[in-house]
N, C-alpha and C positions, 0 to 999 in steps of 0.2 A: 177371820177368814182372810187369807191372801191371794190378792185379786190384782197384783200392783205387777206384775211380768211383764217381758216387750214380748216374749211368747216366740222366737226369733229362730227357731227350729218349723213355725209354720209358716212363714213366708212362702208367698205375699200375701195369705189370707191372713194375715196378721198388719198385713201394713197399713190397712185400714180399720181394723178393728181391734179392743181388745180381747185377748182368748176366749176368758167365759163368757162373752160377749158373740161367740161362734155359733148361727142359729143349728141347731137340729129341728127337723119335725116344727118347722116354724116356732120354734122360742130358743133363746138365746142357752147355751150350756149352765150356764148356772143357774137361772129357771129352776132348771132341774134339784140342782143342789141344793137350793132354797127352800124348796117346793119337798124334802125329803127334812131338812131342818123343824119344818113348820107341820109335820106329820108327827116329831116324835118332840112335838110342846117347845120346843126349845125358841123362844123368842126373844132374848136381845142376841143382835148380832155385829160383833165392829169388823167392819171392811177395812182392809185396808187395799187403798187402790193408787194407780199410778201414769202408768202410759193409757193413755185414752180413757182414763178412769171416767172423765162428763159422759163417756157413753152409758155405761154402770148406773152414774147416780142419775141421770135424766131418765134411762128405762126403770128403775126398780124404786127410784125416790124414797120415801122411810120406809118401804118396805109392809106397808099396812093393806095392801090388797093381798097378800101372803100369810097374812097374820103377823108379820114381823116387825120389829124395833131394830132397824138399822140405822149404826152409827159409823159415819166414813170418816176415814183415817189415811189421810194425801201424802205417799213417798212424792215429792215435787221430780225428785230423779232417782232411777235404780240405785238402791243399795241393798239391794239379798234380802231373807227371809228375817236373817237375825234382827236388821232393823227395824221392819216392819214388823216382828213380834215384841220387839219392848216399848213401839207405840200405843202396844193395848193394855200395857203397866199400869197405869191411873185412873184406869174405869173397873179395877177387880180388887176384891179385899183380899186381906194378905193371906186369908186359908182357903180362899176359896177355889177348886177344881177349875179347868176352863177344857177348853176342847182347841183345838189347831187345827184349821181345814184350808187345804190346797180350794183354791175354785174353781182347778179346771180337772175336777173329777167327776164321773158318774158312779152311785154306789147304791145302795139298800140302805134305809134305816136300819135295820137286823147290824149293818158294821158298825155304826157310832154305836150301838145300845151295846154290842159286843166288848168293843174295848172301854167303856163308860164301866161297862162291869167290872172287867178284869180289874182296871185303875181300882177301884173300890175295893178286891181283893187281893191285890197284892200290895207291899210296903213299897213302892214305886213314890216317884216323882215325876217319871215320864210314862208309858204305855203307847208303842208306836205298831200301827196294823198293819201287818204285811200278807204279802200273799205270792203264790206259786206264778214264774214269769217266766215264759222261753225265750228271752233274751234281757237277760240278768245286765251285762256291759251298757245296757240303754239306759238304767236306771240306779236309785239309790238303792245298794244291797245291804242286807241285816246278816250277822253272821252272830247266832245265840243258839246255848245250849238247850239238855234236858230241860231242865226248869221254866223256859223262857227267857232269861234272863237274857240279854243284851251285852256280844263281847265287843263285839264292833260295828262301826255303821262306814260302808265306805262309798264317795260318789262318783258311779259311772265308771267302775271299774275296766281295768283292760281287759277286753276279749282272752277268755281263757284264764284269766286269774281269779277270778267272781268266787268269794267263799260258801257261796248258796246261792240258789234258784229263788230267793226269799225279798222281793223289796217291798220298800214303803211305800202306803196306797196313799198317801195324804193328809193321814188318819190320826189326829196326837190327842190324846189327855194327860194333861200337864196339870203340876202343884205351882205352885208362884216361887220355886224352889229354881226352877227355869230362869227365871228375869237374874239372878245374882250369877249363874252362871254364865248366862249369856254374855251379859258387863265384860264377863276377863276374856272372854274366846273371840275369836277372829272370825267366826263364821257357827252355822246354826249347826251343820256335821261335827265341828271341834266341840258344839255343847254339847251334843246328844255323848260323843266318845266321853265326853267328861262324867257326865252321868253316868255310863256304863263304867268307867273306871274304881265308880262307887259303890258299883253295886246294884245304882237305885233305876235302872230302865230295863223294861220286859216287853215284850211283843203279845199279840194276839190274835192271832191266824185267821186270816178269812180263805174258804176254801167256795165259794162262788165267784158269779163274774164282776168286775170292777173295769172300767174306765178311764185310763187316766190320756189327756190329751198331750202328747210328747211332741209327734210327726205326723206327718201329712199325714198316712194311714189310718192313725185314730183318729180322726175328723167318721171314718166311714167305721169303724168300730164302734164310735158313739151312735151314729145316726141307726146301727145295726142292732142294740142298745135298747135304744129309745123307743124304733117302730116293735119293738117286740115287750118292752115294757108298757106300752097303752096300746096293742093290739093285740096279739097272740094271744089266744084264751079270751078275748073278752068282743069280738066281735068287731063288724065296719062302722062307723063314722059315716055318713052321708050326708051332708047338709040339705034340706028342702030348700034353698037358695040357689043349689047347684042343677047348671041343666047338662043332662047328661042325654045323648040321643039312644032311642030304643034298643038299639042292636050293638050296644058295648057290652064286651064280656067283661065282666071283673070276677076273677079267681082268688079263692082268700081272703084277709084280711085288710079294708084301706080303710083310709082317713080324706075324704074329699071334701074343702072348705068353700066357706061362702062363697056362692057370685064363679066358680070354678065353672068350666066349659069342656065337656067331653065329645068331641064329633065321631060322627059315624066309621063304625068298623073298629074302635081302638078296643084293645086289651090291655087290661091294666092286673098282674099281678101282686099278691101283696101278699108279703105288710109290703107298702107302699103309702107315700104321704102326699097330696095335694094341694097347694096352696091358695089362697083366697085369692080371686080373680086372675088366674091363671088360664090358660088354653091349651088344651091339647089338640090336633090336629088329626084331621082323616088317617085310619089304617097305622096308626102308631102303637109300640108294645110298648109299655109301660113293665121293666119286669123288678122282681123281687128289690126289697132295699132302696128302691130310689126316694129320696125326696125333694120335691119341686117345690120351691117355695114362690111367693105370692106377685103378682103379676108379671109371671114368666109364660112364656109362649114356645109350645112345642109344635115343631113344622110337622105337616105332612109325612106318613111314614116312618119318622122315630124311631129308633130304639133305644131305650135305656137300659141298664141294670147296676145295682149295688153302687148308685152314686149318690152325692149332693149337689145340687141347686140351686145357687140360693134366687135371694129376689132378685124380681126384673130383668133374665137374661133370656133373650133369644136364639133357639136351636132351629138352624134351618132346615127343611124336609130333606129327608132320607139320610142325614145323619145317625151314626151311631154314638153314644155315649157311654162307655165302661168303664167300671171301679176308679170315677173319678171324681173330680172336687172341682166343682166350676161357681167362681165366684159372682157378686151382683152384676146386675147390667150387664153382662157379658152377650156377644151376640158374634153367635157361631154360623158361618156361610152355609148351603145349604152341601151337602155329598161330605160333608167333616168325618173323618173317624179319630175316634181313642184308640190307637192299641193298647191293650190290655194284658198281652200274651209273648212273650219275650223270644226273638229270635231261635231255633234252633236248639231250645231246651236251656236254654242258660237263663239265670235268677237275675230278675229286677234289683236294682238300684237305683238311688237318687243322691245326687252332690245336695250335702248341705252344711253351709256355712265355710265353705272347700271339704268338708271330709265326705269320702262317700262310703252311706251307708245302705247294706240289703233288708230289701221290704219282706218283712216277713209272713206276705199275702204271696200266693200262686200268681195273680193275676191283678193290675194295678195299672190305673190308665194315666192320667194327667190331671195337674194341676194348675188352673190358670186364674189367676189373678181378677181384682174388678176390673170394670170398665174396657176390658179388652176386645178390638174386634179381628175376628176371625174372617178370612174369605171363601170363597168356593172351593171344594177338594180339597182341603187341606185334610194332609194324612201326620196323626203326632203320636210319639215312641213313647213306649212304655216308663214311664218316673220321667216323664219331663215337665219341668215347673217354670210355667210362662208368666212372667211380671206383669201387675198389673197396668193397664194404662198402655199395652203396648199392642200393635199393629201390626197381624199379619198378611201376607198377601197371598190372593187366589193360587192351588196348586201346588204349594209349599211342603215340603216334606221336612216336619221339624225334628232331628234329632239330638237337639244340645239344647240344655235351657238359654231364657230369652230372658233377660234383666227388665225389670220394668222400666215404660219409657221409651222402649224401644219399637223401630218400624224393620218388617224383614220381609225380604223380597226377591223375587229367584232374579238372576243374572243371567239374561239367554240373549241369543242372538239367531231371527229366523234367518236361513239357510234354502233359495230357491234354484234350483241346479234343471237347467235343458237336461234332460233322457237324452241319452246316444243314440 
């Protein structure tokens, strides 16, 4: 499993954390991916991990409350995929199958057991799962015929050259035919081309939903994901620990955790998630998709929708919060808005890493950082991404990202003039 990424396309929620390391729904994204291994029996697992990897092993340790046998495997410094896959060279025999899994995806058992198979029926070496994307250029594309078969793999194509709508979900079964190829290529994309030059790599189509965390947006994809994989169809979660006052409407489906605080008047639609000793406040809407992680506090009057939360950040009363990503300890002034709704009919975008790319959401609010605090009335633009650790002031209308670290603050000067 490779788990070793700086993850540098989610900044700043990555500055503190590593990616599968990114909670949804109160458990970290691999959780997940573990949690879906250890359904279809599969128990050893070698990690390999890298930037913030002690977060990893200190949460998940060997792996034995999961059922699993994890073995970790330390890139000390990034070196790509190819690296970290010929680290797991000497714990496999020489015919034996193995599996390659990205850690920052969410999937179905139904896909590994899919391409598990195909591998098994076709004369492959490789078998790489892909699936149908509306925006092909974001990702690695597969371009393979009738048969499956594998002509080329290319990464992150230019916009409008993409030879298919088809990338890779994460997904590999590999023969130990991989590690000799690997040795002579320069990178894991020149292995895979090598193999297709042979003949020996084929695909295997998944036509449901998949997850893969790229940009800011899939953060809320996953959490989108998640509340409808342990909720939808199967009913609320209410903890008998939780005090909730009589007169809260909850519509739908939620997950409310221990020690959690609901005051009078709130509405809480769901799927919608709650976290353990968290607060919501008088007359607050709680709507679709949010999740609140664990002792965080929502003011007075609220509104959320389609966001995340993580822990311990505070929203001050009559804030709005939309289609955004609000990292820990954060603590929002009270009258805050997200816009989420783009001037005048024109598409969101967000600078990252300097390129700017469009969100491929209708509506997308802001992403800010840990530790950051926010003032009174601040109003912030759609795809704006505020560094962690940085300081805003009362009033502020932000519409250019904010590096972390940083303090911002209006420049004015009162003006008291005698009437004529």
């Amino acid at each position: 499993m490779l788990a070793g990424g700086l993850g540098q396309r989610l900044r700043p929620i990555t500055n503190t954390r590593p990616k599968p390391m990114i909670e949804i729904a109160g458990r970290p994204l691999l959780f997940y991916l573990l949690q879906t291994l250890s359904a279809l029996d599969i128990r050893d697992v070698y990690m390999v991990i890298g930037y913030k990897g002690e977060q990893i092993r200190d949460y998940f340790k060997s792996g034995e409350s999961l059922g699993l046998h994890i073995t970790y495997l330390e890139q000390k410094e990034p070196m790509g995929i190819r690296d970290a896959i010929l680290r797991g060279e000497k714990f496999l025999e020489s015919d034996e199958r193995f599996i390659i899994l990205h850690a920052d995806v969410l999937l179905e058992p139904e896909l590994v057991k899919r391409t598990l198979q195909a591998f098994d029926e076709l004369n492959a070496d490789i078998v790489l799962a892909v699936t149908l994307v509306g925006e092909p250029h974001l990702h690695t594309v597969v371009s393979f015929d009738e048969n499956s078969q594998v002509r080329y793999v290319i990464e992150r194509p230019k916009n409008g050259t993409e030879p298919s709508n088809y990338a890779i979900t994460g997904v590999y079964v590999c023969s130990s035919e991989i590690f000799d190829v690997l040795r002579k290529s320069l990178s894991f994309t020149e292995a895979l081309n090598t193999l297709s030059a042979r003949g020996r790599a084929f695909v295997t189509i998944w036509e449901r939903e998949w997850v893969e965390l790229q940009y800011p947006w899939d953060i809320l994809r996953a959490n989108s994901y998640v509340l409808n994989r342990i909720l939808r169809g199967r009913g609320s979660f209410i903890s008998e620990r939780a005090e909730i006052m009589n007169d809260v409407k909850i519509e739908g489906s939620v997950w409310i955790s221990d020690n959690a605080v609901i005051r009078q008047g709130t509405v809480i639609k769901g799927p919608s998630y709650i976290g353990e000793n968290s607060y919501i406040g008088n007359n607050s809407l709680i709507r679709e998709y949010t999740s609140i992680g664990k002792n965080s506090i929502i003011g007075f009057g609220v509104e959320t929708k389609n966001s995340v939360i993580f822990d311990g950040t505070k929203v001050g009363r009559l804030s709005f919060i939309g289609d955004s990503i609000i990292g820990s300890n954060v603590d929002i002034g009270a009258g805050t808005q997200t816009w989420n709704t783009p001037l005048r009919g024109r598409t969101i975008s967000i600078e990252i890493n300097g390129e700017r790319i469009r969100v491929p959401m209708e509506k997308f609010g802001a992403i800010i950082g840990d530790n950051t605090r926010i003032g009174i009335n601040v109003s912030i633009m759609p795809g704006i991404i505020i560094g962690n650790d940085s300081e805003i002031s009362a009033g502020v209308i932000v519409d250019r990202n904010i590096p972390p670290n940083c303090i911002v603050k209006l420049k004015y000067e009162l003006a008291i003039e005698r009437r004529s």
